[in-house]
DRENDO-1510 file (C-alpha; in Angstrom, 1 decimal, always signed):
<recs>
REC; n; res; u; v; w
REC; 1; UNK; +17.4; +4.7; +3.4 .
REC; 2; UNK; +19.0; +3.3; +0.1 .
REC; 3; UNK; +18.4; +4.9; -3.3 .
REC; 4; UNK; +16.9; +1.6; -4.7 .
REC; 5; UNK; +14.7; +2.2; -1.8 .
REC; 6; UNK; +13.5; +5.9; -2.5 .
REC; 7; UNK; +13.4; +4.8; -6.2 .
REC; 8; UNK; +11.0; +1.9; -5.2 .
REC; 9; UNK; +8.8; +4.4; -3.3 .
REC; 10; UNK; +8.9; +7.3; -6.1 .
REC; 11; UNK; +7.8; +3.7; -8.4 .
REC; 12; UNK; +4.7; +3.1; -6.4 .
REC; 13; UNK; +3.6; +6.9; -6.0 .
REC; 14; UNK; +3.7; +7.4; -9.7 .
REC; 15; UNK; +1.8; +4.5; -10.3 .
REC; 16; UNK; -1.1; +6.3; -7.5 .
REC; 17; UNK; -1.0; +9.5; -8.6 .
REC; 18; UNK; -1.5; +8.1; -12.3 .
REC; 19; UNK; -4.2; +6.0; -11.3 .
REC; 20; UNK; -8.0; +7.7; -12.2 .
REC; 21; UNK; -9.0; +7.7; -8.4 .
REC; 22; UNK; -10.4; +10.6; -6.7 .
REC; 23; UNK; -7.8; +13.9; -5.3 .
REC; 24; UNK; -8.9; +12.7; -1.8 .
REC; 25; UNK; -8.0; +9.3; -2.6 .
REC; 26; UNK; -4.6; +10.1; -4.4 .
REC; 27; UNK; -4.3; +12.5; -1.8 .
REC; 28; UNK; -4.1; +9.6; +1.3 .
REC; 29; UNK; -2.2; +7.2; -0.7 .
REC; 30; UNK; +0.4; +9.2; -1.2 .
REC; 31; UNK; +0.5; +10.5; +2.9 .
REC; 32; UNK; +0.9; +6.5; +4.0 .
REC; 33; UNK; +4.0; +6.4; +1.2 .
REC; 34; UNK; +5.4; +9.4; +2.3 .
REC; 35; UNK; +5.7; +7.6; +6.1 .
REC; 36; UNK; +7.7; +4.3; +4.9 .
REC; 37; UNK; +11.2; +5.7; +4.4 .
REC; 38; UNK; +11.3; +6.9; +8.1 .
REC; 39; UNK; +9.6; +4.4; +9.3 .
REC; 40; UNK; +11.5; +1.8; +7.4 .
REC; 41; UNK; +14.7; +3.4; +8.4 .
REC; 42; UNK; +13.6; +3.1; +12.3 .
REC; 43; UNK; +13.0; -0.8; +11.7 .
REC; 44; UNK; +16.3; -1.3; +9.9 .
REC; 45; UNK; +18.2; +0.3; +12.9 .
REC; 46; UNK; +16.1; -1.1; +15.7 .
REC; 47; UNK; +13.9; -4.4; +14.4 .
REC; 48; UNK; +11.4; -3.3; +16.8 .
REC; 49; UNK; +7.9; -5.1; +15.8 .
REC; 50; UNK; +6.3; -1.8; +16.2 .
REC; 51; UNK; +7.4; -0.3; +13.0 .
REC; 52; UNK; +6.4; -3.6; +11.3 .
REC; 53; UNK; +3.4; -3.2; +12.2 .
REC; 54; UNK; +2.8; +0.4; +11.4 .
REC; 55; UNK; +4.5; -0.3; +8.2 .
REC; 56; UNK; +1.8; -3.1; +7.2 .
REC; 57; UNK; -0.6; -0.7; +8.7 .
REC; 58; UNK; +0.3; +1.9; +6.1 .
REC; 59; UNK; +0.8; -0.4; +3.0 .
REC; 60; UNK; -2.8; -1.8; +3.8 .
REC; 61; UNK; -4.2; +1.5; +3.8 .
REC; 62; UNK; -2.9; +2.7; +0.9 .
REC; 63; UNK; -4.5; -0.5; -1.1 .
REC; 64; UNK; -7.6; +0.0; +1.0 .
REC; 65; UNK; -7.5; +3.1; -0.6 .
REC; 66; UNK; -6.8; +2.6; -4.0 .
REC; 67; UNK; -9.7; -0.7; -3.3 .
REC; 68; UNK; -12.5; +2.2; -2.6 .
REC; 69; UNK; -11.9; +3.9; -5.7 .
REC; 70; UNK; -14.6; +3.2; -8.4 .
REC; 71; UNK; -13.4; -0.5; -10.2 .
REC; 72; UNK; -12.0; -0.8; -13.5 .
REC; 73; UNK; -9.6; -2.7; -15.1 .
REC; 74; UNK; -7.1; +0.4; -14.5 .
REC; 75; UNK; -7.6; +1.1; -11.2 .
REC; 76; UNK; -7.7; -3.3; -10.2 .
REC; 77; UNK; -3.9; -3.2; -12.4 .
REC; 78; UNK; -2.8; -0.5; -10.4 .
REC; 79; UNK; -4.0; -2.0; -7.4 .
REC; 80; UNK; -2.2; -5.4; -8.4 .
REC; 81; UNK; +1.1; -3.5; -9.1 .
REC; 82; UNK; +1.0; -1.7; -5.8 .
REC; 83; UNK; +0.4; -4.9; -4.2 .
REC; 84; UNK; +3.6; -6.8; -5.3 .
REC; 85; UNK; +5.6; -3.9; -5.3 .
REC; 86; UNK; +4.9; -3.7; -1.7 .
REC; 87; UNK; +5.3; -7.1; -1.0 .
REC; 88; UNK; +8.9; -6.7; -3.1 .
REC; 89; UNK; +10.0; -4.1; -0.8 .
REC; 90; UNK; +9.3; -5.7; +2.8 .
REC; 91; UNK; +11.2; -8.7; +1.5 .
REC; 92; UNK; +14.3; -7.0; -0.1 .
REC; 93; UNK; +14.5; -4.5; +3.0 .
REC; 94; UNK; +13.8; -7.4; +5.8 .
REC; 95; UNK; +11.0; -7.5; +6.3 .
REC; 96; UNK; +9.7; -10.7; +4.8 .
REC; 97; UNK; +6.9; -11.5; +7.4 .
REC; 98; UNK; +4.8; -8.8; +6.5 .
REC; 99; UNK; +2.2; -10.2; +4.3 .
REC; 100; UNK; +0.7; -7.2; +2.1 .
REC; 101; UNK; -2.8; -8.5; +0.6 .
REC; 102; UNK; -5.0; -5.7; -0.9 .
REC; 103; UNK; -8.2; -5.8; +0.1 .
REC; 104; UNK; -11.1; -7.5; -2.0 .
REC; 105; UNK; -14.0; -5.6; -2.4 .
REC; 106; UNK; -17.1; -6.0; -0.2 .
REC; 107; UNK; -20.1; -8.4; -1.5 .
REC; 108; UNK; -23.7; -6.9; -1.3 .
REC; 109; UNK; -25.2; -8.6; +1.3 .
REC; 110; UNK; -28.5; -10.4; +0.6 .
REC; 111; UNK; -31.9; -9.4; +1.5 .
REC; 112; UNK; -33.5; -11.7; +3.8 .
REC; 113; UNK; -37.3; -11.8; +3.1 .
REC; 114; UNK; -40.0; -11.4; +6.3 .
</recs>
């Protein structure tokens, strides 16, 4: 992979392991970023839809992640920054159908009354 590439990478895991989320939570984040180059390497060499997909799989995880962690207007501005950095890098390295969307959080569900 390119060095504007690693740099992007070494971007987003600084912004993570700056973040105040959890150890376990830094700790996953940071094994889904540590997949891309390879697997972004295999996609540039064969375009096979497969690492796409695995790729998306990763980036979602990582917000999914970074989503769990406690909310604050820290952790929802890193989570925004990951988010389009993400979305930067699957359109500068071709991949520009991968849509990267950070998950929202979950709503309480209401009571129904018996």
């Amino acid at each position: 992979m390119t060095a504007a590439f690693r740099a992007e990478l070494a971007g987003i895991t600084r912004l993570v392991q700056a973040a105040t989320i959890t150890d376990e939570t830094r700790h996953s984040a940071a094994w889904c970023i540590d997949q891309l180059p390879n697997l972004y390497g295999r996609h540039c060499q064969t375009h096979e839809s497969r690492y796409g997909d695995e790729i998306l799989r990763l980036e979602r995880a990582v917000l999914g992640k970074l989503a769990e962690a406690p909310s604050g207007p820290e952790v929802q501005a890193v989570v925004e920054a990951v988010e389009g950095r993400f979305r930067l890098l699957t359109e500068q390295f071709g991949l520009p159908g991968l849509a990267v969307k950070a998950p929202r959080s979950p709503r309480p569900r209401s009571k129904k009354a018996s």
